[in-house]
Phi, psi and omega in degrees: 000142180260095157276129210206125201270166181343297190290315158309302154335283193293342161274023175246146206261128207253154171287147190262103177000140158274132189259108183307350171287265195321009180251293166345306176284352172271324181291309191315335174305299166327282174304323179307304205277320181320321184301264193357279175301320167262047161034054180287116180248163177314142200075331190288165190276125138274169182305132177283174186337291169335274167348309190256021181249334197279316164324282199295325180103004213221169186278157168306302205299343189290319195309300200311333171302291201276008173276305205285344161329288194317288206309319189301290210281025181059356183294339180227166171231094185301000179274341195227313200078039197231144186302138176223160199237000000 
């Protein structure tokens, strides 16, 4: 059995929730620069969802969060997926 008395416990530095807001916003980070480095012009296509969760490593639904960012902020038109500048 793994015991682990009182004085250990309190000296130990406990994990902190990951805050799902800040996963997003990094992938939307992502995609922004992703626009950038391939010299994306208005109209052009990204890559789709599927896609860009496997590129990241991410959940869809996290990509679909950090699109409707992109989409706020005029950077994409998420409805099409297509880059704007």
């Amino acid at each position: 059995m793994n015991h682990i008395n009182n004085t250990e416990n309190e000296n130990r530095i406990s994990m902190k929730p990951i805050e799902k807001k800040s996963l997003y916003l990094k992938i939307s980070d992502a995609i922004y620069r992703y626009i950038q480095m391939n010299n994306l012009q208005p109209g052009d296509k990204l890559p789709s969802e599927r896609d860009m969760s496997s590129m990241l490593q991410t959940s869809r639904n996290s990509v679909r969060e950090a699109l409707r960012i992109l989409e706020d902020r005029g950077s994409v038109s998420y409805t099409h997926l297509r880059a704007h500048e």
